[in-house]
C-alpha positions in Angstrom: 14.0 164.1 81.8 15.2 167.5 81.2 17.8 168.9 83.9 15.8 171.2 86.4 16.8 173.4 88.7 14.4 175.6 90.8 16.1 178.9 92.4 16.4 179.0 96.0 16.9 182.7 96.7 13.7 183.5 99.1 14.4 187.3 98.2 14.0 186.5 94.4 12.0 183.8 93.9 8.4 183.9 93.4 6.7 181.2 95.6 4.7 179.8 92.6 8.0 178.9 90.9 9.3 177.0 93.7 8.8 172.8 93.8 9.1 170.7 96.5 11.1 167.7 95.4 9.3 165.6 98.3 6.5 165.5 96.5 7.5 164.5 93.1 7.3 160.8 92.3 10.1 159.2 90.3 10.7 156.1 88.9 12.6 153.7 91.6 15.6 152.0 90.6 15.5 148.4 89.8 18.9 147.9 91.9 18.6 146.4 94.9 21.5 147.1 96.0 21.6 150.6 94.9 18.3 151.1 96.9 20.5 149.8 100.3 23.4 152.2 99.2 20.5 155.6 98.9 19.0 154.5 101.5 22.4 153.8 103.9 23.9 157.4 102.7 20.1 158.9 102.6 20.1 160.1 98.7 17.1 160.5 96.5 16.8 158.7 93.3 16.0 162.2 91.5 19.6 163.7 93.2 21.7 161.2 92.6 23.0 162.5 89.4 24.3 166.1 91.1 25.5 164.5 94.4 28.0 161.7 92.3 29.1 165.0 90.4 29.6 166.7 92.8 31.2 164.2 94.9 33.3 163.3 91.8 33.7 167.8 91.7 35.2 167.9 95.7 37.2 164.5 95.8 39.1 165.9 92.9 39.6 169.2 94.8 40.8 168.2 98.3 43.5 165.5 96.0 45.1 168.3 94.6 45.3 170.2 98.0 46.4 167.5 100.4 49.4 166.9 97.9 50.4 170.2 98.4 49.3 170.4 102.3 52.0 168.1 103.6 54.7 170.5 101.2 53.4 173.4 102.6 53.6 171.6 106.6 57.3 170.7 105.5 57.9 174.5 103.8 56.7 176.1 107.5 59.7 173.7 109.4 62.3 175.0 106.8 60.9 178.2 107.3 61.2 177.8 110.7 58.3 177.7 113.4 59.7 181.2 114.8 58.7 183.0 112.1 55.3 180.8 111.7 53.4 184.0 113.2 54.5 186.2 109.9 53.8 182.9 107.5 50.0 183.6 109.0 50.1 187.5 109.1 51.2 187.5 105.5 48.4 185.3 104.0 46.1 187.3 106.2 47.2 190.2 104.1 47.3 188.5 100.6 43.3 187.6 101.7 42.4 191.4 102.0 44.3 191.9 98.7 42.3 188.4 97.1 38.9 188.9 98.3 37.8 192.2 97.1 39.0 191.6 93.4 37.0 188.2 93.6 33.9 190.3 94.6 34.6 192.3 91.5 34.8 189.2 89.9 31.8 188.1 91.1 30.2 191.3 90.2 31.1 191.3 86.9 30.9 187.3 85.5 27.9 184.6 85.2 29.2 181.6 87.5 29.5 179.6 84.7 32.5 182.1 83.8 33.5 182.8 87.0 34.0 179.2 89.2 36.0 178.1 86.3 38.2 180.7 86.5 39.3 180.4 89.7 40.7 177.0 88.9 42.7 178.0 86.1 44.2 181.0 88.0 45.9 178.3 90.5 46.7 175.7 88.1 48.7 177.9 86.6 50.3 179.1 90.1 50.5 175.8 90.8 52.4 175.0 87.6 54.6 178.0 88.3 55.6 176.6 91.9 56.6 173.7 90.1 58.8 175.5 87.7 60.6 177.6 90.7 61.1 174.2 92.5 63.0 172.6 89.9 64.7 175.3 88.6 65.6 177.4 91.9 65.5 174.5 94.8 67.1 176.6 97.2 66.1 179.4 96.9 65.1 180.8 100.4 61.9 182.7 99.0 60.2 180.1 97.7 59.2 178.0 101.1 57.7 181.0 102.5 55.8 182.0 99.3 54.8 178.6 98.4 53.4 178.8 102.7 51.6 181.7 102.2 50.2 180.8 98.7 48.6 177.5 99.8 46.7 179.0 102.6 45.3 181.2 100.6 44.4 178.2 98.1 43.0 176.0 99.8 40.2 178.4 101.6 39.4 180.1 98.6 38.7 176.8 96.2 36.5 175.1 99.4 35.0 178.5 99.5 33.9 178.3 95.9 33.6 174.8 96.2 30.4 175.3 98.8 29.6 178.3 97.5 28.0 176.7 94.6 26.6 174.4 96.6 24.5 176.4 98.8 23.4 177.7 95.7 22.0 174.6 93.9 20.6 172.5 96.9 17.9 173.6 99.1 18.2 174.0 103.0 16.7 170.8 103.6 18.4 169.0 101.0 21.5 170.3 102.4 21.0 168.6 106.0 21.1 165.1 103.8 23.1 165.5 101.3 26.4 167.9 102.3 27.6 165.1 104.6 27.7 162.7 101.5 29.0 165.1 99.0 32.0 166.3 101.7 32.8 162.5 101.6 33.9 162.9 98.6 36.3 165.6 99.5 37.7 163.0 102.3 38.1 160.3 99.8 40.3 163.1 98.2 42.0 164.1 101.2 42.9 160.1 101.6 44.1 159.9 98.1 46.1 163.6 98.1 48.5 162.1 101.8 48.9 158.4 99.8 50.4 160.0 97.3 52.2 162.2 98.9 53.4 160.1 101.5 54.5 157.3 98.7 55.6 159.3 96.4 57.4 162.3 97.8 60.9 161.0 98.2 60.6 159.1 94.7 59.2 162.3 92.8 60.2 165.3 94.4 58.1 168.1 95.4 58.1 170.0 92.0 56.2 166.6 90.0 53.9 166.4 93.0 52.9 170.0 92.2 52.2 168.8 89.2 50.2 166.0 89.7 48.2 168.3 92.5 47.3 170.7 89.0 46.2 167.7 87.2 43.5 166.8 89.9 42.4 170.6 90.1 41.8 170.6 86.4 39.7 167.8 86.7 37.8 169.2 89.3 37.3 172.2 86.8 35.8 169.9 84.3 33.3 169.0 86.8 32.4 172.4 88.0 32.1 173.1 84.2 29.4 170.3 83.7 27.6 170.8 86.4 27.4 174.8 86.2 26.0 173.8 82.5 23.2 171.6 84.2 22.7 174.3 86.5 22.2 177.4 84.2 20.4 175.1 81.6 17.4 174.7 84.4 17.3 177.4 86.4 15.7 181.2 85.8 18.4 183.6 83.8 18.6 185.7 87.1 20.0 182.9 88.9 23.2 182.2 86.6 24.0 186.3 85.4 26.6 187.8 87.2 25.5 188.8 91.0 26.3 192.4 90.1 27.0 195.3 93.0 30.4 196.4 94.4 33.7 195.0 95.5 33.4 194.9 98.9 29.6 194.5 99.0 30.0 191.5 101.3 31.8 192.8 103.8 29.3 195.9 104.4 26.6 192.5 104.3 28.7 191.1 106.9 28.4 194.2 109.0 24.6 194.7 108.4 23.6 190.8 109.5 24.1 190.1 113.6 23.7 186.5 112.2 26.1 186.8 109.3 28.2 188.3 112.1 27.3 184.8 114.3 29.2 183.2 111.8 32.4 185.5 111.5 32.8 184.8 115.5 32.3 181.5 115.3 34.9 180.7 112.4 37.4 183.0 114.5 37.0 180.7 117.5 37.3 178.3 115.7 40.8 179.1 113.8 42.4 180.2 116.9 41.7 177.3 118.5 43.1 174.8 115.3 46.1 177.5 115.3 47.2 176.7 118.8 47.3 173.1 118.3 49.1 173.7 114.6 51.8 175.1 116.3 51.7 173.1 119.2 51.9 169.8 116.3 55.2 171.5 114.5 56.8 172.2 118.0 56.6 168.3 118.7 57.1 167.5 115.4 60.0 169.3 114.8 61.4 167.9 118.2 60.8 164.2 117.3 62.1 163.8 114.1 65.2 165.0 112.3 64.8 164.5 108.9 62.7 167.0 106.3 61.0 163.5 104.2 60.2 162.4 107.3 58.8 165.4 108.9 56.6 165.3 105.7 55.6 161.8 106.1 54.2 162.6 109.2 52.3 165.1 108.4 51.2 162.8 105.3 50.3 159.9 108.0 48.5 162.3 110.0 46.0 163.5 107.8 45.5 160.6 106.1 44.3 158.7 109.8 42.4 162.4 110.0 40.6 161.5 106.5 39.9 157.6 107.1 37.6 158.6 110.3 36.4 161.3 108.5 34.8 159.7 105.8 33.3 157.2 107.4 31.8 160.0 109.9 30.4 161.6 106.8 28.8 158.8 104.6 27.0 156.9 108.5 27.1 159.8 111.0 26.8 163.1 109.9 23.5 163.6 108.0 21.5 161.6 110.4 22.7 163.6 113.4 21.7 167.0 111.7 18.3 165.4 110.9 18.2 164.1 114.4 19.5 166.4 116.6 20.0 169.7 114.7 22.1 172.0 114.4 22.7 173.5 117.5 23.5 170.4 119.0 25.4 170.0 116.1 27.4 172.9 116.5 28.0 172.3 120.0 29.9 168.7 119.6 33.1 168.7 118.3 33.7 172.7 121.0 32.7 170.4 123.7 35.2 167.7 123.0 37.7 169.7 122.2 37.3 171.3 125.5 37.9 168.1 127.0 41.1 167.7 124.7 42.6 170.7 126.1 42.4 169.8 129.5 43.9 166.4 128.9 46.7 168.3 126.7 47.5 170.1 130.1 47.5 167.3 132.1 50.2 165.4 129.6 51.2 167.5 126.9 52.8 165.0 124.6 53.0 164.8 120.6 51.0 161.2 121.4 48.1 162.8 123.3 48.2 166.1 120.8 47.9 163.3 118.0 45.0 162.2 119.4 43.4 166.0 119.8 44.1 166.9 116.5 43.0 163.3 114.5 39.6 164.1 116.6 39.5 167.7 116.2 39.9 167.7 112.7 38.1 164.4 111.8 35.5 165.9 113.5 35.8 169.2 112.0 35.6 168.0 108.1 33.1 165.4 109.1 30.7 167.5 111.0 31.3 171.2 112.0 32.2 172.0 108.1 29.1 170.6 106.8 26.8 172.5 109.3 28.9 175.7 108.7 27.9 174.7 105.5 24.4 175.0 106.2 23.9 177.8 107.7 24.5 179.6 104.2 21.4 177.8 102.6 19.1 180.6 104.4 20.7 183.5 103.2 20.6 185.6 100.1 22.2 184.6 97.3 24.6 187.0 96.9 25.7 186.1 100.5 26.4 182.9 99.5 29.4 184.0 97.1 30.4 187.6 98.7 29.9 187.6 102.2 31.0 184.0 102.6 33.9 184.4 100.6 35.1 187.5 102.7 34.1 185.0 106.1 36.2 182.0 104.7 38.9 184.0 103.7 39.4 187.3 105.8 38.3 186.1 108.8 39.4 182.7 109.0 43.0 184.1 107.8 42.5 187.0 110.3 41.8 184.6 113.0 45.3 182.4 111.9 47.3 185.7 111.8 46.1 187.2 115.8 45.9 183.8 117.1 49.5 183.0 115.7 50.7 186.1 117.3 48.8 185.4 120.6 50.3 181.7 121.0 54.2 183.8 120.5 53.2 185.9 122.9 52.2 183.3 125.4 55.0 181.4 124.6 57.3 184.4 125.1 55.9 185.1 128.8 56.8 181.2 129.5 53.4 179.4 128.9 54.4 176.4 128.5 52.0 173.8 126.0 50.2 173.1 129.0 49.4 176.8 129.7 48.3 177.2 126.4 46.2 174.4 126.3 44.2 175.5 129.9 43.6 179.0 128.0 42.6 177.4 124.5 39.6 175.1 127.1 38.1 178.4 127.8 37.8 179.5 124.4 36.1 176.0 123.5 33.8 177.1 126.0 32.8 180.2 124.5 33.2 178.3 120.6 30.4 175.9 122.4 27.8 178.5 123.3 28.1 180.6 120.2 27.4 177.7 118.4 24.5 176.6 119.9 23.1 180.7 119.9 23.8 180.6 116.0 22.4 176.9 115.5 18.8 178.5 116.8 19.0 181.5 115.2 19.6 179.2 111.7 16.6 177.3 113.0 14.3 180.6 113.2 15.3 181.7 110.0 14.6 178.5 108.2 11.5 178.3 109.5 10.8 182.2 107.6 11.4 180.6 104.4 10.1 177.2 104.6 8.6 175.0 102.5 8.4 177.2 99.2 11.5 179.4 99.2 14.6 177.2 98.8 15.7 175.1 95.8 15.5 171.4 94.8 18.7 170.6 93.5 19.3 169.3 89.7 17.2 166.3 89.0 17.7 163.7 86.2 
């Protein structure tokens, strides 16, 4: 059957082109067991195609990051944790240079042009990092570029990443299937700390950079094959170039109270995961001595933080959205991070901040990210690449770079981790009720569009 795609912009797509893949019948697989697996991760014969693809597409991504993350954790010690508020403030400035020549980007290419060209731009940074490593070891620039660098990478490539997929999977199909397809991005983020954690004192850091640009260039195959799939099924509109100005999504973000939902909620959510980052490198940094082992740990850390994750993802996730929604969905991992706080100020030890962060972030990757995720499915289409992009960027960098300067300053009146921790409870607090407020207002707006607005993703 031939690759079909159906466009899921409810402000450009005529209701008569619009299909409901509930209601198409296809042929069930003969598979037994492949029936238990669709059933167990709840995937749709006629989708499994795009969601192995794009699993294949994300696992490949978060692999070449999370051989870089523990590098650029181990690059913020040698830096020193002092100046860990200008590492943040300077990526928050590189962002508002990035963003607005991606918009023009985005203006000007078709994504089957543009996606792809994103991952070439940092496999080639990340090939000239691993140049300057080998050639230039010590020199004291390159740990605080290399910091600054990453951050930026990582949030813009995820950006894309999900970009595209708000694009090619309806808002329904989203509440299924964005749970399975982050998986794959786990199973990455397990494979990226293994590596790293094995390999880094037999390698070095420059052939680790290296092998991290290896698994981005396959994930730019993927994104290849699947934009192909994409633009060979769906209307001409949907794959040209989005057109408008620069910083279009900004003045979007402005315009939209629920656009601007999201903005507050990210920030909350930033500030919160910057307090404890600091909080880990002060413990950290206390514990151990030596730099390989500082970056083991880190390595070990997110590799327990991608083990529960996954499983979260592929058992947990989907059904809960389905279940619950997304308010509730929201709400979860705020309120137990709430209760992590206060426990942090009861015993503020690198055992019991373990513990927060392996939840926090399990739970982030697992289940916050993929309902952030969906919240974008309702919005116009060239929200999904401009405004989010500003949101996952800007602000999420914005929120790293006041928050970082917020936990010195409460450090430098004598707050103490437990101090910190009582203030970063109230803020879960607030993070809990904007989430259930935006959760509705998702809800409402779904409801607008529904059944004959959004897209059915490609089918076989």
């Amino acid at each position: 059957m031939k690759a079909r795609i159906v466009p899921d912009n409810p402000f450009t797509c005529p209701p008569s082109l619009a299909v409901n893949p509930e209601n198409q019948k296809y042929p069930k697989l003969k598979s037994h067991s492949i029936e238990k697996i669709q059933k167990a991760v709840n995937v749709k014969p006629q989708e499994v195609a795009t969601v192995v693809l794009s699993f294949v597409y994300f696992f490949c991504l978060l692999c070449s990051y999370y051989i870089l993350r523990p590098v650029r954790d181990e690059m913020g010690v040698l830096g020193g944790i002092e100046n860990l508020q200008w590492l943040f403030t300077g990526t928050f400035i590189v962002m508002l240079l990035v963003v607005p020549l991606f918009g023009a980007a985005a203006a000007r290419f078709p994504r089957r042009t543009l996606l792809p060209g994103v991952y070439l731009f940092f496999i080639a940074n990340i090939l000239l990092f691993a140049v300057l490593v080998k050639i230039a070891p010590s020199a004291r620039a390159i740990p605080y570029a290399f910091f600054i660098w990453v951050s930026v990478f990582n949030l813009f490539v995820v950006s894309v990443f999900w970009s595209f997929m708000a694009d090619i999977f309806s808002n329904q199909q989203a509440k299924r299937l964005f749970a399975v397809i982050a998986a794959g991005g786990s199973a990455g983020a397990i494979c990226g700390p293994l590596l790293t954690a094995f390999l880094a004192q037999r390698l070095g850091i420059g052939n680790l950079l290296f092998m991290s640009a290896g698994f981005l260039l396959i994930a730019t195959v993927c994104v290849t094959v699947l934009g192909r799939l994409a633009t060979n099924g769906e209307p001409q509109n949907q794959a040209a170039a989005l057109g408008g100005k620069a910083w279009e999504g900004l003045q979007n973000v402005l315009k939209s109270p629920y656009l601007l939902g999201i903005c507050v909620y990210i920030f909350l959510f930033t500030t919160l995961s910057t307090f404890l980052y600091f909080m880990q490198a002060e413990l950290v940094r206390d514990a151990f001595e030596s730099s390989e082992r500082r970056t083991a740990v880190f390595a070990t850390i997110d590799l327990a933080v991608n083990a529960l994750t996954i499983i979260l993802q592929l058992f947990v996730t989907s059904r809960l959205i389905t279940r619950f929604g997304l308010p509730v969905t929201l709400a979860l991992i705020p309120g137990l991070l709430i209760l992590g706080f206060i426990g942090l100020g009861l015993l503020p030890t690198l055992v019991v901040l373990v513990a927060i962060q392996v939840t926090r972030r399990a739970g982030n990757y697992a289940i916050t990210k993929p309902a952030r995720e969906i919240l974008f499915t309702v919005v116009k289409r060239e929200d999904k690449y401009k405004s989010k992009s500003f949101i996952d960027t800007v602000v999420y960098r914005g929120g790293d770079a006041l928050s970082g300067w917020l936990y010195a300053g409460l450090a430098a009146l004598g707050l103490g981790l437990a101090g910190i921790a009582g203030i970063g409870a109230g803020l879960a607090i607030i993070w809990l009720i904007v989430g259930v407020k935006l959760g509705q207002r998702h809800d409402g707006l779904a409801q607008r569009i529904q059944p004959a607005t959004v897209s059915s993703a490609l089918t076989e």
